[in-house]
C-alpha positions as CSV (number, residue, x, y, z in Angstrom):
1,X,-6.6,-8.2,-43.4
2,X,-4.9,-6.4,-40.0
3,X,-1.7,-5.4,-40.7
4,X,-0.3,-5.3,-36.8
5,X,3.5,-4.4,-37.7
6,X,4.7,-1.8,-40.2
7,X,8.6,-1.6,-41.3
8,X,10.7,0.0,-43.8
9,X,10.1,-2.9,-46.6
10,X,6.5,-2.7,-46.3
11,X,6.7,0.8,-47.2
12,X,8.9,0.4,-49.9
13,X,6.4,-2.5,-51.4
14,X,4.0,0.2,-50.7
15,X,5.7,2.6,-53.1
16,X,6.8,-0.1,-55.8
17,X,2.7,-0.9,-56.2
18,X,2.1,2.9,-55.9
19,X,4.7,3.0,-58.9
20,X,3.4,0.4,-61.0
21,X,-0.3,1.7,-61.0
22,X,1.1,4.9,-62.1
23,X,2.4,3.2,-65.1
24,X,0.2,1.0,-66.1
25,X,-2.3,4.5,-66.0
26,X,0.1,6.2,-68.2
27,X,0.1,3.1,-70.7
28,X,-3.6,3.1,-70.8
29,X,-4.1,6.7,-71.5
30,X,-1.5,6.4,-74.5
31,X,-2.8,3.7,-75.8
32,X,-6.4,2.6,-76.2
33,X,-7.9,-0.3,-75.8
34,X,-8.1,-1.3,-78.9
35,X,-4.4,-1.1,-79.6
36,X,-3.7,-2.3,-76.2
37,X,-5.6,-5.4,-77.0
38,X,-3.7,-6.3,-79.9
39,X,-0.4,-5.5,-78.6
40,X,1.6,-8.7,-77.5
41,X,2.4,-9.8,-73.5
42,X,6.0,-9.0,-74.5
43,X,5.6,-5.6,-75.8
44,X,2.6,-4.3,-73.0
45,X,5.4,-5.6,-70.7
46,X,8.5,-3.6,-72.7
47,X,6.3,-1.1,-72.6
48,X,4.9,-1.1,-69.0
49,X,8.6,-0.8,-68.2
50,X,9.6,2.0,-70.2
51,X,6.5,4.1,-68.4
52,X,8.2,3.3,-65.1
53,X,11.7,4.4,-65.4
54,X,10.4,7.7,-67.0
55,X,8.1,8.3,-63.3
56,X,9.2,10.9,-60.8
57,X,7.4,10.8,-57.7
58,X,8.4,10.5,-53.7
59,X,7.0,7.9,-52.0
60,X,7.2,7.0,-48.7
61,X,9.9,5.5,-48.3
62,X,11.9,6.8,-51.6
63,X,12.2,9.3,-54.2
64,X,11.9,8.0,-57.6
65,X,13.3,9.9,-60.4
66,X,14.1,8.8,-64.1
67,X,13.7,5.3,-62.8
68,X,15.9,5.9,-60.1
69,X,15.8,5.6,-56.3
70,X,17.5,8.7,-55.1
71,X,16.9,8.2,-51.9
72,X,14.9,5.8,-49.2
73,X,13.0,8.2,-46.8
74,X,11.1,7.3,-44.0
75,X,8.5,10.4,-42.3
76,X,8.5,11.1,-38.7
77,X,5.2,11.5,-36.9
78,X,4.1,13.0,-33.8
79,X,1.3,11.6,-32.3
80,X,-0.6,14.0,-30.2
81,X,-4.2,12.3,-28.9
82,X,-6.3,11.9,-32.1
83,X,-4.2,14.3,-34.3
84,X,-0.2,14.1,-35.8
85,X,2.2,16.8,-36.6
86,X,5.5,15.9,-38.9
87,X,8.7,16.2,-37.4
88,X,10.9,15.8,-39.9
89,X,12.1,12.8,-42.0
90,X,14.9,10.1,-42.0
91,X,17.4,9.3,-45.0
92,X,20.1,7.3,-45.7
93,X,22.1,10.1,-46.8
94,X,21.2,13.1,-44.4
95,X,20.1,11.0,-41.5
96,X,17.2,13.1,-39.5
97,X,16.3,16.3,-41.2
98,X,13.3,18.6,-41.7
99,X,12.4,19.0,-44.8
100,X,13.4,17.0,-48.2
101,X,14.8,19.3,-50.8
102,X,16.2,18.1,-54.2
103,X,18.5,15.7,-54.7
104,X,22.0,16.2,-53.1
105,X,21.0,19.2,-51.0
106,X,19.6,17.9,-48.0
107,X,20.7,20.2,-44.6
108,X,21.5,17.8,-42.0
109,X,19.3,20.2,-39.5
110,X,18.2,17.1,-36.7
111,X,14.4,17.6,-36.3
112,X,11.6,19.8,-34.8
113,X,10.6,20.2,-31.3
114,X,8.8,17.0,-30.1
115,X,5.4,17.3,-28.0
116,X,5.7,14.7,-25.5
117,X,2.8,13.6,-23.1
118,X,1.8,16.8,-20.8
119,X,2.5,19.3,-23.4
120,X,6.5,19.4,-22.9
121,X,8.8,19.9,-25.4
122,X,11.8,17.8,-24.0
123,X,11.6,14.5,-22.8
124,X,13.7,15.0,-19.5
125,X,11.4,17.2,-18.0
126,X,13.4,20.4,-18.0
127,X,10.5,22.8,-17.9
128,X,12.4,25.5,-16.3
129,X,9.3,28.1,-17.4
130,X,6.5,25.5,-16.3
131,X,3.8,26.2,-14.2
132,X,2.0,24.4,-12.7
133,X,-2.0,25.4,-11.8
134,X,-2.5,23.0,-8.9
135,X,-6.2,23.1,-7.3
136,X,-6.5,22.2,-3.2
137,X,-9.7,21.3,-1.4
138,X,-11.1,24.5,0.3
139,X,-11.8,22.6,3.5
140,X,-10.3,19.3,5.0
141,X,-11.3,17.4,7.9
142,X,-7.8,18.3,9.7
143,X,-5.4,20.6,9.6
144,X,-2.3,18.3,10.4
145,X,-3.7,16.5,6.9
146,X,-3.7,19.0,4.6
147,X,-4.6,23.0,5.1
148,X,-4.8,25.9,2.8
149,X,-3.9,29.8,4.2
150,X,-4.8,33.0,2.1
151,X,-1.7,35.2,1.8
152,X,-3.7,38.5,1.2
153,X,-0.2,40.5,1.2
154,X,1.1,38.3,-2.0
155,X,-2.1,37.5,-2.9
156,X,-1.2,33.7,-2.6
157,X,-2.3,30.7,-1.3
158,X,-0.1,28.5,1.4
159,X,-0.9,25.1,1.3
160,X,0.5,23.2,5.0
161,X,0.1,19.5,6.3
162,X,1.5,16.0,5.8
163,X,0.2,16.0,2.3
164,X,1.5,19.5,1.3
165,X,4.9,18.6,3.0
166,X,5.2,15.4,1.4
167,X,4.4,17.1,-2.1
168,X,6.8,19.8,-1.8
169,X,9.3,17.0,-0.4
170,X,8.9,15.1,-3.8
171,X,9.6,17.9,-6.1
172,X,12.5,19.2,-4.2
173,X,14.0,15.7,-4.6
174,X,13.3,15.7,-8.2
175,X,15.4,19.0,-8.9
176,X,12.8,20.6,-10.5
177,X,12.5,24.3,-11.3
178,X,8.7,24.9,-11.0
179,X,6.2,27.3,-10.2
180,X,3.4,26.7,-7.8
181,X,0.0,28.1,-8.1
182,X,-2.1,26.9,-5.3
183,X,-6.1,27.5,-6.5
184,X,-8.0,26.2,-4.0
185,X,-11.8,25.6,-5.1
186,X,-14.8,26.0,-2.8
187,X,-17.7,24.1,-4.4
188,X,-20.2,24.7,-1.6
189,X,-18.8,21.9,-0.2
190,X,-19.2,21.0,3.5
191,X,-16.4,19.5,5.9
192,X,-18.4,16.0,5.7
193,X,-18.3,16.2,2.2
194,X,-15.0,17.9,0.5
195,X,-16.0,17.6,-3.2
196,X,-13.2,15.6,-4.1
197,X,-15.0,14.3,-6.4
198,X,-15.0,18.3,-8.6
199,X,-11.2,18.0,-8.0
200,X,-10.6,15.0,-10.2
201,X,-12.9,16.3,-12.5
202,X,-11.4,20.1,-12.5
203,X,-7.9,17.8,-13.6
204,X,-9.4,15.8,-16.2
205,X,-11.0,18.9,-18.2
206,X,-7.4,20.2,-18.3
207,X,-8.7,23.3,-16.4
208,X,-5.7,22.5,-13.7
209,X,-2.5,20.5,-14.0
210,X,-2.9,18.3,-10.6
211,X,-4.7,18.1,-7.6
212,X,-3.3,17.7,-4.0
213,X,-4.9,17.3,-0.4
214,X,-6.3,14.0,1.5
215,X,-7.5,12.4,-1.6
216,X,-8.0,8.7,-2.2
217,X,-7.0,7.0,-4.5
218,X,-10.2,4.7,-5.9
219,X,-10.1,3.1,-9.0
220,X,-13.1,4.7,-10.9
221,X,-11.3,8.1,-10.3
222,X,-8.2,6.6,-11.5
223,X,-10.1,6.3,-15.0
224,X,-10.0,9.7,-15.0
225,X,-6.7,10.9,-13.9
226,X,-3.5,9.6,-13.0
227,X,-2.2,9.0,-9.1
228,X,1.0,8.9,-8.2
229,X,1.7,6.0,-5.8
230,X,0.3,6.1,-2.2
231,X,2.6,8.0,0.0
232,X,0.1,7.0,3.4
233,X,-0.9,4.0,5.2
234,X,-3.5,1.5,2.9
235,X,-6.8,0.7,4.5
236,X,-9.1,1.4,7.0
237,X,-8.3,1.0,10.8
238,X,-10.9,0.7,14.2
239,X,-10.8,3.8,16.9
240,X,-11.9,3.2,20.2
241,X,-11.3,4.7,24.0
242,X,-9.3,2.4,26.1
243,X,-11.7,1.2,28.4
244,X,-11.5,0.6,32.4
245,X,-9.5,-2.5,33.2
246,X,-11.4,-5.6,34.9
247,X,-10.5,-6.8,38.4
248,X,-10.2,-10.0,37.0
249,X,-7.6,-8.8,34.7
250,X,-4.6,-11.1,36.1
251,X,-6.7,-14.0,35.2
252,X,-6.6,-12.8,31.8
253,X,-3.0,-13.7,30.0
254,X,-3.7,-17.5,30.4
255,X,-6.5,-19.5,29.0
256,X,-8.7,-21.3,31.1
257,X,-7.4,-24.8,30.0
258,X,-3.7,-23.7,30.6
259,X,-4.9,-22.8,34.4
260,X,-6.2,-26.1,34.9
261,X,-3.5,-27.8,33.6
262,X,-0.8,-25.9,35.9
263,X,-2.9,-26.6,38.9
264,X,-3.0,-30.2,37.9
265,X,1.0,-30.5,37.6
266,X,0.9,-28.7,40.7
267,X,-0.3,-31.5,42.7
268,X,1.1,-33.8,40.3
269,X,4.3,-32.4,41.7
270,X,3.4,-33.1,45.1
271,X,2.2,-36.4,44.4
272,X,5.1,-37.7,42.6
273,X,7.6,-36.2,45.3
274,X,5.6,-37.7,48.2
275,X,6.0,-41.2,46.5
276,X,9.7,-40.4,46.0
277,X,10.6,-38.9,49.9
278,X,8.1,-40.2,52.3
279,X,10.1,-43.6,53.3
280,X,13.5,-41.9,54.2
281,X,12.9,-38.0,54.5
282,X,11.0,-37.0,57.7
283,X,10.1,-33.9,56.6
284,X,7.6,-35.4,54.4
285,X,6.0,-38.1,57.4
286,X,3.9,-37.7,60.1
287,X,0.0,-37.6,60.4
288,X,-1.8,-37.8,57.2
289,X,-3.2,-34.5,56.9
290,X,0.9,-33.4,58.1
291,X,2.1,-34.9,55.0
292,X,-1.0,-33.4,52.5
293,X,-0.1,-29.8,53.6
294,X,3.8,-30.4,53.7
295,X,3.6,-31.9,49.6
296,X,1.3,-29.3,48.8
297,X,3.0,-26.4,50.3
298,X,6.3,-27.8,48.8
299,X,4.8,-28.3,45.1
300,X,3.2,-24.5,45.2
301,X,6.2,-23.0,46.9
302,X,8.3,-23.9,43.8
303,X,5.6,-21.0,41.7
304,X,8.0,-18.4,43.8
305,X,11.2,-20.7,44.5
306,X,10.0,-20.4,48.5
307,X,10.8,-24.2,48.8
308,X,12.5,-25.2,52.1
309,X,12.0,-29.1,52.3
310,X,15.5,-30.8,51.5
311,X,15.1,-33.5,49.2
312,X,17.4,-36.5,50.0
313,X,16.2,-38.2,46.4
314,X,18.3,-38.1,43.4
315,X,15.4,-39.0,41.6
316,X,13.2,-36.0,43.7
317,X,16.3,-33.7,42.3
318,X,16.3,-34.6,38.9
319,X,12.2,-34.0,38.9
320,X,12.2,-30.5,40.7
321,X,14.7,-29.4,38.8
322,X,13.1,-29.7,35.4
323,X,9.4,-28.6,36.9
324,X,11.2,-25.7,37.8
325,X,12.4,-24.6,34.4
326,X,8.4,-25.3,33.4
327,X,7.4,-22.5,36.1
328,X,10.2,-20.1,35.3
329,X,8.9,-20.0,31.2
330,X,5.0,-20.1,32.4
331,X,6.1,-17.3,35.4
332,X,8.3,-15.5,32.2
333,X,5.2,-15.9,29.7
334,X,2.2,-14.5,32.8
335,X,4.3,-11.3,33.3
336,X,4.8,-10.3,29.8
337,X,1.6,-10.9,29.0
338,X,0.2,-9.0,31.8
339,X,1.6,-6.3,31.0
340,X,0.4,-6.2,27.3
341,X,-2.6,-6.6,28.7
342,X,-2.1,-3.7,31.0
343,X,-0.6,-0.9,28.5
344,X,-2.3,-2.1,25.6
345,X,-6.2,-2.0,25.4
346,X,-7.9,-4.1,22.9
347,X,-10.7,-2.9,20.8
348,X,-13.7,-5.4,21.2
349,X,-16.9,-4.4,19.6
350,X,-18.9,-6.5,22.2
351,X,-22.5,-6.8,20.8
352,X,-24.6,-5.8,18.0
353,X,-26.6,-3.5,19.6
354,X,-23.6,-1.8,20.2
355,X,-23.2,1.7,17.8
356,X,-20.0,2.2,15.5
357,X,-19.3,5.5,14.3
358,X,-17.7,5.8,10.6
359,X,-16.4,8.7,8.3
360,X,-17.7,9.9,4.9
361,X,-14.4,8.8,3.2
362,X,-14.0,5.1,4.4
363,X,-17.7,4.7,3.0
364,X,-16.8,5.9,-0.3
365,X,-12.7,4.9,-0.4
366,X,-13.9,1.4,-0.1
367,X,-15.2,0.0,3.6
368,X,-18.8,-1.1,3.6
369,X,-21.1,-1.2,6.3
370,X,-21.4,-4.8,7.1
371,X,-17.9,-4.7,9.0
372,X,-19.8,-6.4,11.5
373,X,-23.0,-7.3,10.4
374,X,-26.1,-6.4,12.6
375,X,-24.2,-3.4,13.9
376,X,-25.7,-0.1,13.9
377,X,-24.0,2.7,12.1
378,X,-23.6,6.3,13.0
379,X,-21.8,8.7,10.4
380,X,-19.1,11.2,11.5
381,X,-16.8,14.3,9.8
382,X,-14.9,15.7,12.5
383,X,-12.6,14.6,14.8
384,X,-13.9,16.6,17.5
385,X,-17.2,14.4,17.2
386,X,-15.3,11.4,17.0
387,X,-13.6,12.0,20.9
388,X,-17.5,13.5,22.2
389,X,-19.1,10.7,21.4
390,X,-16.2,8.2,21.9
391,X,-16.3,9.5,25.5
392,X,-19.9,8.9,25.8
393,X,-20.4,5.5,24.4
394,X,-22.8,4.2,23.1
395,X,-25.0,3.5,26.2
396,X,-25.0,7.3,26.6
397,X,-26.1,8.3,23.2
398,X,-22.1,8.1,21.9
399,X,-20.6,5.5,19.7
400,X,-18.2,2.2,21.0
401,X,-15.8,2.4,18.2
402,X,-15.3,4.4,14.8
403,X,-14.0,3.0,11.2
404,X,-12.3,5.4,9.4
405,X,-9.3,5.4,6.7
406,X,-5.6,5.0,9.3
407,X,-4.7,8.8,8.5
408,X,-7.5,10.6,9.9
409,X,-6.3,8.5,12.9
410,X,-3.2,8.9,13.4
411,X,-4.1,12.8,12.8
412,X,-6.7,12.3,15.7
413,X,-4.4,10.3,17.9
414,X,-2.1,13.2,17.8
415,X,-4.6,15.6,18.7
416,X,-6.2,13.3,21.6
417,X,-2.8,11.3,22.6
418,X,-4.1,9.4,25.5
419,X,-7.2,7.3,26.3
420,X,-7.8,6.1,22.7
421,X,-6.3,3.5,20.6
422,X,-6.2,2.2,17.2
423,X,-5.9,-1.1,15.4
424,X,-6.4,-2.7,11.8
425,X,-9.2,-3.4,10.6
426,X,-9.8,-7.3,10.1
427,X,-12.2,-6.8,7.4
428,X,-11.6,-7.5,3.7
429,X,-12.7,-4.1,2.2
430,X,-9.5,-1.9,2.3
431,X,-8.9,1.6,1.0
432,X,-5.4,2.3,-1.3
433,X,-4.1,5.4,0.4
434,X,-3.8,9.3,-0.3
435,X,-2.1,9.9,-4.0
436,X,-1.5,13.4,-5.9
437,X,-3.9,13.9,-9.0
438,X,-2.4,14.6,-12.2
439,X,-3.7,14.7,-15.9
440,X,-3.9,11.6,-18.0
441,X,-0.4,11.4,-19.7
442,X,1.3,13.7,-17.7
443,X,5.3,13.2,-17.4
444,X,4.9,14.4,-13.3
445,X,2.7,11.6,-12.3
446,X,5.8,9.2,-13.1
447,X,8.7,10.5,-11.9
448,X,6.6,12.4,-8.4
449,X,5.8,8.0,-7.7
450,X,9.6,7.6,-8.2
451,X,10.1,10.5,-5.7
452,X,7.9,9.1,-3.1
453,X,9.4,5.6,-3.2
454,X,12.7,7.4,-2.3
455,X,10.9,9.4,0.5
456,X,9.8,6.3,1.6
457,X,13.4,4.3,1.5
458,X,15.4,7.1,3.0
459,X,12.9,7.1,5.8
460,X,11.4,11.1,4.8
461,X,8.5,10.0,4.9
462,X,8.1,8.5,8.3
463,X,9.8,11.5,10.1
464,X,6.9,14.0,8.3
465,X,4.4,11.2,9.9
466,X,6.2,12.0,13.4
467,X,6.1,15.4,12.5
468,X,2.8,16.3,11.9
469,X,1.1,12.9,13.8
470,X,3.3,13.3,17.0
471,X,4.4,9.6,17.0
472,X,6.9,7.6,17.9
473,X,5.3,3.7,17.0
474,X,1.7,4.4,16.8
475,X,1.2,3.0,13.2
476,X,-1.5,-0.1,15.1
477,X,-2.2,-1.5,18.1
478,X,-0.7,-4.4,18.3
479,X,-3.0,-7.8,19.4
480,X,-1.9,-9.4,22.9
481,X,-2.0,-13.4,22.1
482,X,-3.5,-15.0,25.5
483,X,-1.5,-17.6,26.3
484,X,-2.9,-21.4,25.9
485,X,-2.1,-24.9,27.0
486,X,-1.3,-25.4,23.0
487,X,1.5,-22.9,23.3
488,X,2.9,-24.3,26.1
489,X,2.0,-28.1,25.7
490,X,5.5,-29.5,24.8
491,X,6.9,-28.2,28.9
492,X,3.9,-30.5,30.5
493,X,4.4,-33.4,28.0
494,X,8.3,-32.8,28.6
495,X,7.6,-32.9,32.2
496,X,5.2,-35.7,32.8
497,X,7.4,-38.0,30.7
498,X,10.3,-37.1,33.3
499,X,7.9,-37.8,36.4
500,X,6.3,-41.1,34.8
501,X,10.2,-42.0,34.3
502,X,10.9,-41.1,37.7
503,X,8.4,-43.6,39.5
504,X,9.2,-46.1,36.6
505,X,12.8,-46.2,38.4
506,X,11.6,-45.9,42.2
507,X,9.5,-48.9,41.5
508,X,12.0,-51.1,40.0
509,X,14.6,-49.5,42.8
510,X,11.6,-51.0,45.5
511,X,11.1,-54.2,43.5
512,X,15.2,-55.1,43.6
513,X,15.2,-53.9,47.5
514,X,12.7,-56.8,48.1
């Protein structure tokens, strides 16, 4: 049977059993079998009875003495990984002590020093004499990331960055008095790869107390150690270089239906106030190729409010009037757009045959290769290659666009402000952001996530980001939305209905008149 739960009466049942046993051992060896056959229930059970109130023994959960409980006791354990260490005990009498002495002379002394999780002796993390042995990446991809400095005059090591500021930020919230010993670790590594792999496992031997730099958090190294929670952007995000704008660029902000469809109001508009002016106003009569250009230059005249014909129709009124609130919203809607279109430059990954560029770390924090699939891959680890080959293209031997994780970005974006632009990444496959590494059960990993929430709130961390990454609102390019006759629908239905209604009157004004 599993026994899940554990109190104070099961213990005592425990030691009741434990008490009988001894009894009915003690009868046993006193008597032998023989006798102990012929003895009757009543006297095995008179006797049973007198062998346990003459035990003395301390359970666990009381002392029994002269068939006496002097006193329920409950030990306390500290569990520490596989292995325990006693505290102290608990008593009725004495509350939490040490040790259990004789009866009556217990020292109410509270108990010993507690190991919690990390080693600590105090639960409130007071570690006043703590140091902590933190091990940084020799080499890192960019300095405005995360960079290590030899201090040969202290013989020291001066960690810098967004990450190193943001660290430093968190334990300077917490209140913390804690030494820093910044090991960095060499590993043969290579800028494309960092090792970060040894630095996880460097933490999880215990042979260093955290780990800090542009690390990832993944979840198989999160079997290992424990991250504190992302204090960057999540996921992966597309670099390109603006390209040239197209002639044809005005043409862009509305969709080809939504041009048609204006034109066709347009001489809609000139039809409908024809029908309505042509009997009584002269300036729409004459020859018939008089009265085609007067209408038409009257109906695309309203585009700029040029019009000059004076309308002697109520009905004509009422109808310019409301197509003229349609043009000033489509007019409002073209320029705004147009200008999106002019300051922000869209990323489009035209073809397959086209090459994308992408970073050792978005391949192994999480983005795949079949982004787009069919697309050719080329794999980068500076940012200096990133702008050669960005400026190149891929028709000269460069790359269109590059995937990589939205810091190394924003930290190449602020090296290369202008001519390159950035935007999220519509695939799937997403990366979780730069944490610190810390041991399995350590207390810092906790309350360093708390920290960083609070960085976060009090808006910290976004003025280290325009610190170090030089930007005002450069988290993504935002998407221009081209404008189409769906988004505008309801002004054309609105003013058909009113031009339909408009000759529904005339003709029933015309069919009264005769």
């Amino acid at each position: 049977m599993e026994v899940k739960d554990i109190n104070a009466y099961a213990i005592w049942v425990h030691d009741a059993v434990s008490a009988l046993g001894m009894a009915v051992e003690n009868q046993v060896l006193k008597l032998n079998m023989k006798n102990l056959e012929t003895t009757g229930s009543s006297q095995r059970g008179a006797a049973l009875l007198t062998q346990m109130l003459r035990l003395s023994f301390q359970g666990l959960g009381f002392q029994f003495r002269n068939g006496r409980i002097s006193a329920h006791v409950l030990e306390i354990i500290n569990v520490i990984g596989q292995g325990e260490r006693r505290v102290g005990f608990w008593t009725t009498d004495a509350t939490f002590t040490k040790n259990i002495g004789e009866p009556k002379s217990y020292s109410n002394d509270g108990l010993k020093a507690i190991i919690w999780p990390g080693g600590t002796t105090s639960g409130s993390l007071r570690l006043s004499s703590k140091n902590l042995r933190i091990v940084v990446p020799a080499f890192t991809r960019t300095r405005r990331l995360f960079h290590m400095n030899n201090d040969a005059q202290n013989n020291s090591t001066i960690v810098s960055g967004f990450c190193a500021e943001v660290f430093l930020a968190a334990f300077t919230a917490l209140g913390q008095d804690v030494a820093f010993h910044f090991i960095p670790i060499m590993n043969n590594s290579k800028v494309a790869e960092i090792g970060y792999g040894h630095l996880i496992d460097v933490v999880h031997s215990g042979e260093f107390d955290a780990a800090i730099g542009d690390i990832t958090i993944t979840a198989n190294r999160s079997l290992y150690v424990d991250f504190t929670l992302p204090y960057t952007d999540l996921g992966c995000a597309t670099l390109s270089r603006n390209a040239d704008a197209s002639m044809w660029i005005f043409m862009e902000p509305l969709s080809s239906n939504l041009w048609i469809v204006s034109a066709c109001f347009f001489i809609l508009l000139a039809l409908v106030i024809w029908i309505l002016e042509h009997r009584t106003n002269r300036e729409f009569q004459g020859s018939q190729g008089q009265q085609v250009a007067t209408t038409i230059w009257f109906a695309f005249s309203t585009l700029v409010y040029a019009h000059r014909q004076e309308l002697q129709s109520n009905l004509s009124r009422f109808v310019v009037i409301v197509w003229l609130f349609v043009v000033l919203v489509l007019t409002s809607s073209y320029t705004a757009t147009l200008s999106s279109l002019l300051t922000i430059q869209q990323i489009k990954l035209a073809s397959k045959r086209n090459l994308i560029g992408f970073s050792y770390s978005a391949v192994t924090g999480g983005m795949t290769k079949n982004l787009i699939p069919g697309t050719r891959w080329k794999s980068y680890s500076t940012l200096e290659a990133y702008a050669d080959d960005l400026s190149r293209g891929s028709k000269k031997g460069g790359v269109d666009a590059i995937v990589d994780e939205i810091p190394y970005i924003k930290a190449f974006l602020a090296q290369y402000p202008s001519g390159y632009s950035m935007t999220a990444s519509a695939s799937e496959a997403t990366t979780n952001g730069f944490g610190f590494v810390f041991a399995r059960g350590s207390p810092w990993a906790p309350e360093i996530s708390r920290q960083i929430a609070k960085l976060r709130e009090d808006g910290t961390l976004n003025k280290l980001e325009k610190k170090w990454f030089n930007q005002e609102s450069r988290d993504s390019v935002p998407t221009t939305k081209i404008l189409s006759l769906k988004d505008l629908r309801g002004l054309f239905v609105i003013s058909g209905m009113l031009m339909a209604a408009a000759l529904f009157l005339f003709m029933l004004y015309l069919v009264h008149e005769c």
